[in-house]
Backbone as numpy.savetxt, mean C-alpha at the origin, in Angstrom:
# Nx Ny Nz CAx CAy CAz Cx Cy Cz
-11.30 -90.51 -57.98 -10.83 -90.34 -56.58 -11.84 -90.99 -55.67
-11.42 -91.58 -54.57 -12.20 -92.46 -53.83 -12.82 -91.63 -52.89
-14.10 -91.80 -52.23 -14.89 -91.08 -51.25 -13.74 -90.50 -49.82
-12.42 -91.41 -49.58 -12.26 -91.09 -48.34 -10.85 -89.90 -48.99
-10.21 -90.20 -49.56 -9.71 -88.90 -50.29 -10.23 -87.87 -50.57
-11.24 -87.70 -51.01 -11.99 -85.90 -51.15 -12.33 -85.71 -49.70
-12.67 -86.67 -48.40 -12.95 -86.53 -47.33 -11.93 -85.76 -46.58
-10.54 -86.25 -47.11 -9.47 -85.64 -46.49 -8.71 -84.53 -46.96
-9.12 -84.32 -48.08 -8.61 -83.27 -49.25 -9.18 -81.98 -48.47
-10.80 -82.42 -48.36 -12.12 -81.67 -47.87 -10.95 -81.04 -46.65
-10.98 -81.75 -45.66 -10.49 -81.35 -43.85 -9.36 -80.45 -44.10
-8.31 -81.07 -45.43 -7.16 -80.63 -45.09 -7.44 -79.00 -45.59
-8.07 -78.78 -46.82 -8.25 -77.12 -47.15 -9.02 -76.41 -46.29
-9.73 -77.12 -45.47 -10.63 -76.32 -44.12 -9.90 -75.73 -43.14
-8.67 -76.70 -42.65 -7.91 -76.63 -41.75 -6.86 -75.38 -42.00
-6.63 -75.24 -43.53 -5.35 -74.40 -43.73 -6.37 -72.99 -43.90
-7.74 -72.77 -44.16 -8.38 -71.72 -44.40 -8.33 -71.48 -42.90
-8.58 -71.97 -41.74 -9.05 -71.57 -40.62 -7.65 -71.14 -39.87
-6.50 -71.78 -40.57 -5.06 -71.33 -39.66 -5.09 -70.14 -40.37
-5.42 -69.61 -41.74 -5.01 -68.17 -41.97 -6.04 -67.24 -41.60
-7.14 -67.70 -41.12 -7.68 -66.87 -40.18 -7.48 -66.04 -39.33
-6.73 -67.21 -38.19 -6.28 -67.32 -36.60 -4.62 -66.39 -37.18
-4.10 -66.87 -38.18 -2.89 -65.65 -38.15 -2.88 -64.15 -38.59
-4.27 -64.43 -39.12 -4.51 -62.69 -39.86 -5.62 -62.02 -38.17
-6.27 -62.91 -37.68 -6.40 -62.17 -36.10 -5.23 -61.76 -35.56
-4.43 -62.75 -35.38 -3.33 -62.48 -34.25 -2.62 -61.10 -35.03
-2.33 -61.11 -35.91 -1.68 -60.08 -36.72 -1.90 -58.38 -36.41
-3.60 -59.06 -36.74 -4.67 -57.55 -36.42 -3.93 -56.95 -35.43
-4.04 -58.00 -34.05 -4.56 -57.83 -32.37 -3.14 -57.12 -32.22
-2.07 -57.55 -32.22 -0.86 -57.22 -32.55 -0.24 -56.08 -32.84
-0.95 -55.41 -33.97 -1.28 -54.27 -34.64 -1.82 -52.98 -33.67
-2.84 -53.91 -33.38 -3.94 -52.91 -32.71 -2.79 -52.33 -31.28
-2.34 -53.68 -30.40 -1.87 -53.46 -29.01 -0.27 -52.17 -29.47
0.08 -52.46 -30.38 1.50 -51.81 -30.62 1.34 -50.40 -31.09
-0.43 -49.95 -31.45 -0.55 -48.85 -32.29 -1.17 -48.09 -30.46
-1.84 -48.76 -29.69 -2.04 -48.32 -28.26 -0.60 -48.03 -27.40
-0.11 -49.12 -27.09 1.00 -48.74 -26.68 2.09 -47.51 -27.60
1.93 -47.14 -28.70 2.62 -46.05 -29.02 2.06 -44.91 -28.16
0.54 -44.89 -28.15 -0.04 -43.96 -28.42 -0.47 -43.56 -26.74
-0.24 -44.46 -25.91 -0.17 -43.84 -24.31 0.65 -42.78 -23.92
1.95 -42.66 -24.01 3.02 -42.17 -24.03 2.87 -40.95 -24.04
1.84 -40.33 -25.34 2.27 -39.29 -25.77 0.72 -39.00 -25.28
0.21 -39.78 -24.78 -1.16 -39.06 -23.80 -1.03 -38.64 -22.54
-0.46 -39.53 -21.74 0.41 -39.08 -20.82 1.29 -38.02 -21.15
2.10 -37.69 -21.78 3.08 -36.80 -21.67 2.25 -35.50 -22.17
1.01 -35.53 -22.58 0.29 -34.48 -22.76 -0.63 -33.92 -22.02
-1.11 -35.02 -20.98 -1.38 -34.52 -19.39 -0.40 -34.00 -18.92
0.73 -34.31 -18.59 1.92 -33.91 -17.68 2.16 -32.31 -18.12
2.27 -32.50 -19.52 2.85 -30.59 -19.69 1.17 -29.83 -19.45
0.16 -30.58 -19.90 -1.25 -29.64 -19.38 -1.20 -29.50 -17.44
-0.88 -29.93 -17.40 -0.72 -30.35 -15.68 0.10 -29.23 -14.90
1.49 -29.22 -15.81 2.53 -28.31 -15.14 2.26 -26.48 -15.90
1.31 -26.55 -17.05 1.13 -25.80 -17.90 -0.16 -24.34 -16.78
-1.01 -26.02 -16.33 -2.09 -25.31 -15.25 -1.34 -24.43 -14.15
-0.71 -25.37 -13.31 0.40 -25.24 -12.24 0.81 -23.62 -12.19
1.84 -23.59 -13.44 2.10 -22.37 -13.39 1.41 -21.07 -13.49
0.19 -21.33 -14.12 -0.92 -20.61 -13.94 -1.39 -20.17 -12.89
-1.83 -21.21 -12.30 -2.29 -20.92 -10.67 -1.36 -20.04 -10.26
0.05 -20.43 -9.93 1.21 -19.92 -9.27 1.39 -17.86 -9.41
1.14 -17.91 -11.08 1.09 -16.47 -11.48 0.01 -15.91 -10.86
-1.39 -16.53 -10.43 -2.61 -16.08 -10.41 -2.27 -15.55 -9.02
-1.96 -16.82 -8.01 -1.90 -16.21 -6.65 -0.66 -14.85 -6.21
0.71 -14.93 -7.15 1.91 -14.29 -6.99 0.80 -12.65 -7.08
-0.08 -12.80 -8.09 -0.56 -11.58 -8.80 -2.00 -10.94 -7.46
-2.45 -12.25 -6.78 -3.06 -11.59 -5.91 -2.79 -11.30 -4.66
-1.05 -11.58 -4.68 -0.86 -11.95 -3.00 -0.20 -9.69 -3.33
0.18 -9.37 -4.48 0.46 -7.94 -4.88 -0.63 -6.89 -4.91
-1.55 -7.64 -5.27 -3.10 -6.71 -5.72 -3.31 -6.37 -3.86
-3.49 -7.56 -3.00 -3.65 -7.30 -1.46 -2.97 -6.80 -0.74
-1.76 -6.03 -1.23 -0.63 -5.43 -0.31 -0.97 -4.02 -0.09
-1.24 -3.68 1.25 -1.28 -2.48 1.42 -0.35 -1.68 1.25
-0.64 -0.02 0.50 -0.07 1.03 0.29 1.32 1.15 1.26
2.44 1.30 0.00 3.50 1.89 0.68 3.35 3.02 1.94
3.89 2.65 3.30 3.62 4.45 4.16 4.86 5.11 3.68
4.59 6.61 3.70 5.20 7.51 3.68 6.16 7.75 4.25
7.77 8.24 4.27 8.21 8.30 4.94 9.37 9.26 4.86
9.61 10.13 5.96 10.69 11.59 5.21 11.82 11.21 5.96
11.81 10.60 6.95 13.10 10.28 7.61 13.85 11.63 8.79
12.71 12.77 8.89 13.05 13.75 9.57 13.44 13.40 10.86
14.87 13.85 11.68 14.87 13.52 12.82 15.46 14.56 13.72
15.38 14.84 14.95 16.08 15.97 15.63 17.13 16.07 15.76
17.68 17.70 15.13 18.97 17.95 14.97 19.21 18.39 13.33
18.61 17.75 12.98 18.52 18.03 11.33 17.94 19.11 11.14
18.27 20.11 10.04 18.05 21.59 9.47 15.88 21.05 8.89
15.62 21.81 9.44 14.35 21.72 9.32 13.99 22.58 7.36
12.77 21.27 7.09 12.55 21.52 5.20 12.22 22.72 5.23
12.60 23.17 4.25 12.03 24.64 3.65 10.57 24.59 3.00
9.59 25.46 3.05 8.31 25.02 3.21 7.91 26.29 2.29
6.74 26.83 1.48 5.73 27.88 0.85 4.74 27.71 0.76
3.91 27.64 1.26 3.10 27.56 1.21 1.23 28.52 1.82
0.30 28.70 1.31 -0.64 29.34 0.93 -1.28 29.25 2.40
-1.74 30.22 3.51 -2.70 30.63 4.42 -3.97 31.38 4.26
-4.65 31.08 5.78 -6.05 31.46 5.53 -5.77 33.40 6.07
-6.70 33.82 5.09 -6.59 34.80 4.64 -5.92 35.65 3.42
-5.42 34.28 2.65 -5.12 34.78 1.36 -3.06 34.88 1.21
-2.73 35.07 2.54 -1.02 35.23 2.21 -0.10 33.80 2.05
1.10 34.14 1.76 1.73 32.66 2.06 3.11 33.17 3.04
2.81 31.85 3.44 3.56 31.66 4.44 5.61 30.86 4.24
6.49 31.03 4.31 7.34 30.37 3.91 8.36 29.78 5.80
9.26 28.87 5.22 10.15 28.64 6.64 10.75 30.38 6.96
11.72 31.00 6.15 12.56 31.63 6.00 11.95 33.01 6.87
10.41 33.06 6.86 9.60 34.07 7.49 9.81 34.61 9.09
10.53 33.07 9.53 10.79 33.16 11.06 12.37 32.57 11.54
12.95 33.02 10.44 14.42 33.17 11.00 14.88 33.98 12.21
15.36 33.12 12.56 16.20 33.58 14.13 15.10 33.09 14.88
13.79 32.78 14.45 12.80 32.54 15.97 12.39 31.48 16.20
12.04 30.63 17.25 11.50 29.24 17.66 10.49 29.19 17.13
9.60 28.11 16.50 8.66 28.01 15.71 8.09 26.54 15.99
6.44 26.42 16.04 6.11 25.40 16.28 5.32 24.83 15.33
5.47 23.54 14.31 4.47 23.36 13.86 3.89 21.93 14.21
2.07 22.36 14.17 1.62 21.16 14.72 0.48 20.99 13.30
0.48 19.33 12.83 -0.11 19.09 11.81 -1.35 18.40 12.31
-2.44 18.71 11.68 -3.74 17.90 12.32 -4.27 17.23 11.41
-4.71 16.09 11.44 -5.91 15.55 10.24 -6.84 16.28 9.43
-8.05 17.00 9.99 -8.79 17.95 9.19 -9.29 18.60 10.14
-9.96 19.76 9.47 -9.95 20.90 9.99 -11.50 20.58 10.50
-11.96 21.30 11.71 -13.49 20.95 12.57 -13.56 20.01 12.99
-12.90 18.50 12.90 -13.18 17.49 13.12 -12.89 17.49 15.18
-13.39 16.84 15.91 -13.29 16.81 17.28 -11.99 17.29 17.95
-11.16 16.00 17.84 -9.26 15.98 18.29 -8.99 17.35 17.61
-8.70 17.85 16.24 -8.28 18.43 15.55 -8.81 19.84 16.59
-9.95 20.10 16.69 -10.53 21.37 17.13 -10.12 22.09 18.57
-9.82 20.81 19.73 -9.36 20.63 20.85 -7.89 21.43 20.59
-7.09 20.72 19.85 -5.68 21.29 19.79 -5.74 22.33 19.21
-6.12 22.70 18.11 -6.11 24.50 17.39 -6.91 25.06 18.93
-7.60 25.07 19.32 -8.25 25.72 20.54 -7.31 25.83 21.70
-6.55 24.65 21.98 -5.35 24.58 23.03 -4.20 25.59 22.74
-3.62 25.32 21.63 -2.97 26.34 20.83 -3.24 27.50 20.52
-4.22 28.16 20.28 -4.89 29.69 20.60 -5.12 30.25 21.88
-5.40 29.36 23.03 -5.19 29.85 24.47 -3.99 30.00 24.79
-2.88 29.42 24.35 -1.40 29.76 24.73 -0.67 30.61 23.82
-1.35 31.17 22.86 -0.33 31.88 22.02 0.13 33.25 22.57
-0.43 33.82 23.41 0.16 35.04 24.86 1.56 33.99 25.01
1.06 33.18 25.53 2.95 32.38 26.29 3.67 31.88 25.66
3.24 31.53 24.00 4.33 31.31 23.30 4.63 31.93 22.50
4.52 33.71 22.54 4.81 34.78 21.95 6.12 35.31 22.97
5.21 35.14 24.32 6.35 35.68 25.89 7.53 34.82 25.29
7.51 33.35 24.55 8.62 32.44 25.05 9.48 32.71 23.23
9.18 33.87 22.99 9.81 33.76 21.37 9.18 32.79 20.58
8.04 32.46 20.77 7.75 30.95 19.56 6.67 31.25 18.93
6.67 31.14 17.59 5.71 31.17 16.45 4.98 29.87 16.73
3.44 30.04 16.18 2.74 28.70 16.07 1.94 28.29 14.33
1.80 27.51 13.73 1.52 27.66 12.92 0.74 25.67 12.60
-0.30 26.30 12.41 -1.26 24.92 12.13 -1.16 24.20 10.64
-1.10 23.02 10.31 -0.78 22.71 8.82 -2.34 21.46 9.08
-3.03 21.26 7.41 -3.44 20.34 7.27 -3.59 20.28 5.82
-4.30 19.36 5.10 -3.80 19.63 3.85 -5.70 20.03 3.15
-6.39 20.62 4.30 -7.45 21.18 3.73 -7.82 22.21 2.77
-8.33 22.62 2.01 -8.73 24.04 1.40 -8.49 25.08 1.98
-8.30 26.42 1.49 -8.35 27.33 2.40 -9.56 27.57 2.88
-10.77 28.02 1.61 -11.98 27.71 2.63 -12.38 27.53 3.50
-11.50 25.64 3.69 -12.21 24.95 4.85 -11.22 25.48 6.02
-10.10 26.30 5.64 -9.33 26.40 6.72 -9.76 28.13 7.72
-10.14 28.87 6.67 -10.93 29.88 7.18 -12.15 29.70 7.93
-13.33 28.82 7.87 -14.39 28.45 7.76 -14.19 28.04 9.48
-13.03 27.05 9.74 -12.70 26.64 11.02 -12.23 27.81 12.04
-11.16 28.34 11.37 -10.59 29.67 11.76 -11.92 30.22 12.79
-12.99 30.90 11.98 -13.95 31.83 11.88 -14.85 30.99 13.06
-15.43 29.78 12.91 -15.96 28.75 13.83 -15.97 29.20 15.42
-14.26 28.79 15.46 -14.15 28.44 16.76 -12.98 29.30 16.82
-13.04 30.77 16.24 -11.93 31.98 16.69 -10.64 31.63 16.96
-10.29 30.91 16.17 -8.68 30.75 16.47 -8.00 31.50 16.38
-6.74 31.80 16.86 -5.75 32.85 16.93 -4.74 32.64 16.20
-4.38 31.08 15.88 -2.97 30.83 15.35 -3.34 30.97 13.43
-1.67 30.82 12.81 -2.48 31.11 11.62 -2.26 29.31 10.84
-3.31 29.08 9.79 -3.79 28.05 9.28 -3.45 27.52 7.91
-2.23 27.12 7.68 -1.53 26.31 6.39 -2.14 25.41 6.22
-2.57 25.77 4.05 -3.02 24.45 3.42 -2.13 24.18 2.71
-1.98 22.50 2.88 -0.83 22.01 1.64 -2.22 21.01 0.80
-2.24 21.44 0.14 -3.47 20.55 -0.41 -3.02 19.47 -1.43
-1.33 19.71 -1.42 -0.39 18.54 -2.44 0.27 18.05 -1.34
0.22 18.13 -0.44 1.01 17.07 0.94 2.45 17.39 0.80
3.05 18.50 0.26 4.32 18.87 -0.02 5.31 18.60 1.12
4.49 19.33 2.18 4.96 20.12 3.63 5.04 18.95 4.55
3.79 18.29 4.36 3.63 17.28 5.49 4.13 15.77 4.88
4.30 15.19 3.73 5.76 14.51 3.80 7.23 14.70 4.13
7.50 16.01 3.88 8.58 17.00 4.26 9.24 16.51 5.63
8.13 16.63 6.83 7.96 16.59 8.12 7.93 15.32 8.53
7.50 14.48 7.71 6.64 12.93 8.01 5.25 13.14 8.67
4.36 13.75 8.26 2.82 13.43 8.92 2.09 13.46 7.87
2.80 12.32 6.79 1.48 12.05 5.91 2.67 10.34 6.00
1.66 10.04 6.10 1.67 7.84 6.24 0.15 7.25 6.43
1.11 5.91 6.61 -0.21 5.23 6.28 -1.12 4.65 7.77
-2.25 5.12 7.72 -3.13 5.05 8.77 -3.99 3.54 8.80
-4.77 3.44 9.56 -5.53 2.19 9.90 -6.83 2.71 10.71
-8.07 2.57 10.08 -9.27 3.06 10.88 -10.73 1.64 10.10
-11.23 1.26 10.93 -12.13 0.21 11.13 -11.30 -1.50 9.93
-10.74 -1.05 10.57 -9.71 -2.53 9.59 -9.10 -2.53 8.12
-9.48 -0.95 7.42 -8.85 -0.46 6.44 -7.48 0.36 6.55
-6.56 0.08 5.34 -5.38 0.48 5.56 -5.81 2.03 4.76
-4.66 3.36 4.55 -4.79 4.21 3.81 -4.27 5.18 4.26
-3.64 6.32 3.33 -2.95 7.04 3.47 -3.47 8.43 4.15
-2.75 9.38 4.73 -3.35 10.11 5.39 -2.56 10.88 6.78
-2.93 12.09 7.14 -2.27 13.00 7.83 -1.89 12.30 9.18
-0.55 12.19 9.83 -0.11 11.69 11.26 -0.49 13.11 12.05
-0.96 13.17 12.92 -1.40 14.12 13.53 0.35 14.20 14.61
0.91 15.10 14.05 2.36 15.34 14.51 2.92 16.53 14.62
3.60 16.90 15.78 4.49 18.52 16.07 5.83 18.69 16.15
6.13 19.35 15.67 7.84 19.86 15.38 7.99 21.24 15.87
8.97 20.93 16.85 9.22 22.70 17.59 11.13 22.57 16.78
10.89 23.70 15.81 12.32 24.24 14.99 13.02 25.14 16.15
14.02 25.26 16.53 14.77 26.37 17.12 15.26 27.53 16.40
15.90 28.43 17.21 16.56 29.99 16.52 17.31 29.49 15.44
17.92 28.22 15.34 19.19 27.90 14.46 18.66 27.40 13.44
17.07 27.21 13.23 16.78 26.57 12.42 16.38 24.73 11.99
16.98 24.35 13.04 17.18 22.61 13.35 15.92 22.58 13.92
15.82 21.45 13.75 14.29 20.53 14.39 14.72 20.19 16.03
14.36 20.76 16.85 14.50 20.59 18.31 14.10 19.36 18.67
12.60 19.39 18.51 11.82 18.31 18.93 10.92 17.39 18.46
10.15 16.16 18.09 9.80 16.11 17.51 8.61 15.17 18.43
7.35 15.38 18.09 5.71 14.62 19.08 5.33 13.80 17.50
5.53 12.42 17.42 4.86 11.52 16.36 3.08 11.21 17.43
2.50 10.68 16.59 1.32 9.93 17.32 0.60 10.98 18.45
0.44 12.17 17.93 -0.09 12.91 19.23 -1.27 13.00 19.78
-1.06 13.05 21.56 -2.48 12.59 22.25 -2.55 13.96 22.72
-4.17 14.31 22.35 -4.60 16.06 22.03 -4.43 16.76 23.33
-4.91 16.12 24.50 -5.08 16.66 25.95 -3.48 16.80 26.55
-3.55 18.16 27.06 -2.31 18.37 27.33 -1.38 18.41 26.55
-1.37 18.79 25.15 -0.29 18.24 24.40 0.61 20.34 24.13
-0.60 20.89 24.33 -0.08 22.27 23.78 0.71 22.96 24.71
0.61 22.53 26.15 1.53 22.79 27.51 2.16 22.11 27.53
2.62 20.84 26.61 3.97 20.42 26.81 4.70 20.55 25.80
4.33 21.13 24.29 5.23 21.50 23.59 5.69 23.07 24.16
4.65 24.39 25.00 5.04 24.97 25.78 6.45 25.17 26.29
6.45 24.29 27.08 7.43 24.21 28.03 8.23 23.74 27.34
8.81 23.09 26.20 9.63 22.08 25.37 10.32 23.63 24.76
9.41 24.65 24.44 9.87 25.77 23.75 10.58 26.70 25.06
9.91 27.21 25.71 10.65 27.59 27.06 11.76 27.22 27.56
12.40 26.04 27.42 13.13 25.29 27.63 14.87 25.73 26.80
14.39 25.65 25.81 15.26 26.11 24.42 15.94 27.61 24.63
Protein backbone atom coordinates (compact mmCIF):
# COMPACT_ATOMS: atom_id res chain seq x y z
CA UNK A 1 0.00 0.00 0.00
CA UNK A 2 1.34 3.35 -0.96
CA UNK A 3 2.21 6.13 1.74
CA UNK A 4 -0.83 8.33 0.59
CA UNK A 5 -3.42 5.48 1.08
CA UNK A 6 -2.67 4.57 4.76
CA UNK A 7 -2.67 8.55 4.94
CA UNK A 8 -6.24 8.41 4.01
CA UNK A 9 -7.27 5.12 5.45
CA UNK A 10 -5.47 6.89 8.68
CA UNK A 11 -8.15 10.31 8.39
CA UNK A 12 -10.91 8.25 7.25
CA UNK A 13 -11.05 5.82 10.70
CA UNK A 14 -10.30 9.09 12.78
CA UNK A 15 -13.12 10.81 11.30
CA UNK A 16 -15.72 7.91 11.81
CA UNK A 17 -14.25 7.41 15.60
CA UNK A 18 -14.85 11.14 16.31
CA UNK A 19 -18.57 11.13 14.57
CA UNK A 20 -19.42 8.28 17.12
CA UNK A 21 -18.31 10.32 19.70
CA UNK A 22 -20.30 13.53 18.83
CA UNK A 23 -23.47 10.97 18.47
CA UNK A 24 -23.00 9.10 21.73
CA UNK A 25 -22.74 13.01 23.37
CA UNK A 26 -25.70 14.16 21.68
CA UNK A 27 -27.49 10.96 22.77
CA UNK A 28 -26.25 11.40 26.46
CA UNK A 29 -27.38 15.31 26.43
CA UNK A 30 -30.71 14.20 25.08
CA UNK A 31 -31.13 11.71 27.71
CA UNK A 32 -30.09 13.88 30.33
CA UNK A 33 -32.64 17.05 29.05
CA UNK A 34 -35.76 14.45 28.68
CA UNK A 35 -34.94 12.72 32.15
CA UNK A 36 -35.11 16.79 33.62
CA UNK A 37 -37.92 17.72 31.84
CA UNK A 38 -39.84 14.59 33.18
CA UNK A 39 -38.77 15.34 36.36
CA UNK A 40 -39.91 19.27 36.79
CA UNK A 41 -43.42 18.50 36.65
CA UNK A 42 -43.64 16.43 39.40
CA UNK A 43 -41.44 19.02 41.45
CA UNK A 44 -43.61 21.53 40.84
CA UNK A 45 -46.66 19.68 41.41
CA UNK A 46 -45.09 18.79 44.73
CA UNK A 47 -44.65 22.39 45.75
CA UNK A 48 -48.19 23.17 44.73
CA UNK A 49 -49.93 20.39 46.99
CA UNK A 50 -47.04 21.40 49.90
CA UNK A 51 -48.22 24.95 49.25
CA UNK A 52 -52.05 24.36 49.41
CA UNK A 53 -51.25 21.53 52.11
CA UNK A 54 -49.55 24.67 54.32
CA UNK A 55 -52.53 26.99 53.32
CA UNK A 56 -54.96 24.95 54.87
CA UNK A 57 -53.09 24.73 57.86
CA UNK A 58 -52.75 28.22 58.50
CA UNK A 59 -56.54 28.59 57.69
CA UNK A 60 -57.41 25.82 60.58
CA UNK A 61 -54.81 27.58 62.84
CA UNK A 62 -56.43 31.04 62.62
CA UNK A 63 -60.41 29.50 62.34
CA UNK A 64 -59.08 27.78 65.80
CA UNK A 65 -57.82 31.09 67.23
CA UNK A 66 -60.33 33.46 66.00
CA UNK A 67 -62.77 30.57 68.68
CA UNK A 68 -60.12 30.31 71.47
CA UNK A 69 -60.61 34.61 71.51
CA UNK A 70 -64.34 34.67 71.68
CA UNK A 71 -65.68 35.89 74.65
CA UNK A 72 -67.99 33.85 77.01
CA UNK A 73 -71.50 33.26 75.98
CA UNK A 74 -73.79 36.05 78.35
CA UNK A 75 -76.40 34.64 80.16
CA UNK A 76 -79.65 35.03 79.41
CA UNK A 77 -83.33 34.09 81.02
CA UNK A 78 -85.44 36.12 78.83
CA UNK A 79 -87.57 37.31 81.97
CA UNK A 80 -89.93 40.06 81.07
CA UNK A 81 -92.89 42.00 82.75
CA UNK A 82 -96.04 40.33 82.97
CA UNK A 83 -94.65 36.94 83.03
CA UNK A 84 -95.38 34.57 86.21
CA UNK A 85 -92.30 35.20 88.18
CA UNK A 86 -89.51 31.71 88.65
CA UNK A 87 -90.08 29.71 91.50
CA UNK A 88 -87.02 30.04 93.67
CA UNK A 89 -85.51 27.78 97.28
CA UNK A 90 -83.27 28.77 98.35
CA UNK A 91 -80.89 28.97 101.75
CA UNK A 92 -80.78 32.50 104.12
CA UNK A 93 -78.69 34.13 106.58
CA UNK A 94 -79.53 32.73 109.67
CA UNK A 95 -79.80 29.28 108.72
CA UNK A 96 -83.69 29.11 107.10
CA UNK A 97 -84.74 28.87 103.49
CA UNK A 98 -86.50 30.94 101.86
CA UNK A 99 -88.90 29.86 98.81
CA UNK A 100 -91.24 32.19 96.09
CA UNK A 101 -94.46 30.46 97.41
CA UNK A 102 -93.55 32.06 101.10
CA UNK A 103 -95.15 35.38 99.94
CA UNK A 104 -98.18 34.52 98.13
CA UNK A 105 -100.76 37.04 97.78
CA UNK A 106 -97.97 39.75 98.70
CA UNK A 107 -95.83 42.31 96.63
CA UNK A 108 -92.32 41.31 96.87
CA UNK A 109 -89.13 42.94 95.93
CA UNK A 110 -86.12 41.38 94.84
CA UNK A 111 -82.96 43.27 94.43
CA UNK A 112 -79.70 41.28 93.33
CA UNK A 113 -76.26 42.80 94.16
CA UNK A 114 -72.75 41.76 93.09
CA UNK A 115 -71.15 40.91 96.54
CA UNK A 116 -71.79 41.34 99.72
CA UNK A 117 -69.60 44.57 101.71
CA UNK A 118 -68.41 45.72 98.60
CA UNK A 119 -69.20 49.85 98.33
CA UNK A 120 -72.47 50.09 95.66
CA UNK A 121 -73.64 46.77 97.10
CA UNK A 122 -73.58 48.20 100.87
CA UNK A 123 -75.29 51.64 99.88
CA UNK A 124 -78.37 49.69 98.54
CA UNK A 125 -78.82 46.86 101.37
CA UNK A 126 -78.51 50.09 103.69
CA UNK A 127 -81.12 52.05 101.41
CA UNK A 128 -83.30 49.08 101.59
CA UNK A 129 -83.18 48.62 105.43
CA UNK A 130 -84.12 52.35 105.97
CA UNK A 131 -87.33 51.79 104.00
CA UNK A 132 -88.42 48.55 105.12
CA UNK A 133 -91.13 50.52 107.78
CA UNK A 134 -92.64 51.80 104.18
CA UNK A 135 -92.43 48.86 102.37
CA UNK A 136 -94.06 46.77 105.04
CA UNK A 137 -96.90 50.02 105.29
CA UNK A 138 -97.05 49.36 101.30
CA UNK A 139 -97.59 45.32 101.60
CA UNK A 140 -94.04 44.60 100.11
CA UNK A 141 -91.53 42.03 101.12
CA UNK A 142 -87.79 42.82 100.46
CA UNK A 143 -85.38 40.29 99.97
CA UNK A 144 -81.55 40.68 98.96
CA UNK A 145 -79.97 37.86 96.60
CA UNK A 146 -76.18 37.42 95.79
CA UNK A 147 -74.57 34.38 95.15
CA UNK A 148 -72.20 34.76 98.31
CA UNK A 149 -71.79 32.24 101.27
CA UNK A 150 -73.93 32.47 103.98
CA UNK A 151 -71.14 33.40 106.14
CA UNK A 152 -70.30 36.12 104.02
CA UNK A 153 -73.92 36.99 103.94
CA UNK A 154 -74.34 37.10 107.77
CA UNK A 155 -70.95 38.69 108.32
CA UNK A 156 -72.47 41.79 106.12
CA UNK A 157 -75.85 41.43 107.71
CA UNK A 158 -74.08 41.86 111.28
CA UNK A 159 -71.53 44.78 109.76
CA UNK A 160 -73.74 47.24 108.76
CA UNK A 161 -77.23 45.99 110.70
CA UNK A 162 -79.31 45.30 107.99
CA UNK A 163 -82.87 44.68 108.35
CA UNK A 164 -83.80 42.96 105.11
CA UNK A 165 -83.26 39.24 104.88
CA UNK A 166 -80.07 37.89 102.75
CA UNK A 167 -80.31 34.98 99.93
CA UNK A 168 -77.34 32.84 98.88
CA UNK A 169 -77.52 31.14 95.56
CA UNK A 170 -74.04 30.06 95.50
CA UNK A 171 -75.09 27.84 92.09
CA UNK A 172 -76.55 31.05 90.34
CA UNK A 173 -79.88 29.05 90.16
CA UNK A 174 -82.06 32.15 91.15
CA UNK A 175 -80.16 34.78 89.49
CA UNK A 176 -80.16 33.25 85.92
CA UNK A 177 -83.81 32.57 86.68
CA UNK A 178 -84.22 36.47 86.89
CA UNK A 179 -81.38 37.39 84.39
CA UNK A 180 -78.69 38.99 86.80
CA UNK A 181 -76.04 36.69 86.09
CA UNK A 182 -74.34 37.80 82.38
CA UNK A 183 -71.56 38.76 81.07
CA UNK A 184 -69.76 41.82 82.55
CA UNK A 185 -66.74 44.00 81.36
CA UNK A 186 -64.31 45.58 84.05
CA UNK A 187 -60.66 47.01 83.05
CA UNK A 188 -60.95 45.55 79.37
CA UNK A 189 -61.73 41.95 80.51
CA UNK A 190 -64.82 40.15 79.53
CA UNK A 191 -66.55 37.62 82.34
CA UNK A 192 -69.31 36.33 83.83
CA UNK A 193 -70.95 37.64 86.81
CA UNK A 194 -73.90 39.16 88.91
CA UNK A 195 -76.10 42.22 86.91
CA UNK A 196 -76.81 44.19 89.80
CA UNK A 197 -80.80 44.06 89.03
CA UNK A 198 -84.51 44.45 90.80
CA UNK A 199 -87.74 42.79 90.23
CA UNK A 200 -90.86 44.04 92.13
CA UNK A 201 -93.41 40.57 91.73
CA UNK A 202 -97.07 41.65 92.47
CA UNK A 203 -100.08 39.96 94.66
CA UNK A 204 -100.71 37.83 91.40
CA UNK A 205 -97.49 36.67 91.34
CA UNK A 206 -96.25 38.26 87.78
CA UNK A 207 -93.16 40.29 87.50
CA UNK A 208 -94.50 43.98 87.70
CA UNK A 209 -91.38 45.62 87.12
CA UNK A 210 -88.25 45.14 86.15
CA UNK A 211 -84.59 47.83 87.02
CA UNK A 212 -81.65 46.03 84.60
CA UNK A 213 -78.23 48.04 85.06
CA UNK A 214 -78.98 49.59 88.46
CA UNK A 215 -77.71 53.06 89.58
CA UNK A 216 -77.48 52.63 93.62
CA UNK A 217 -78.50 56.36 94.64
CA UNK A 218 -82.01 56.73 94.81
CA UNK A 219 -82.79 53.51 93.49
CA UNK A 220 -84.67 52.08 96.82
CA UNK A 221 -87.33 55.18 96.70
CA UNK A 222 -88.06 54.45 93.38
CA UNK A 223 -88.69 50.89 93.48
CA UNK A 224 -90.78 52.33 96.70
CA UNK A 225 -93.08 54.10 94.99
CA UNK A 226 -93.16 51.50 91.88
CA UNK A 227 -94.61 49.17 94.84
CA UNK A 228 -97.07 51.80 96.23
CA UNK A 229 -98.23 52.26 93.04
CA UNK A 230 -99.47 48.56 92.47
Amino acid sequence: MSKKSRKKSSKTSSGSSTAKKKTAKTRASTRTRSATTQRTPASKSTRTIAKAGSHRAASKQLSSSKSASSPPAEAKSGLVEGQKAPAFRLPRDGGDVVTLADYAGRKLVLFFYPRADTPGCTREAIDFTRLAAAFAAAGTAVLGISADPLKAQEKFRDKHKLGVPLISDEKHEMLEAYGAWGQKSMYGKSFLGILRTTILVGTDGRVARIWRNVRVDGHADEVLEAARSL
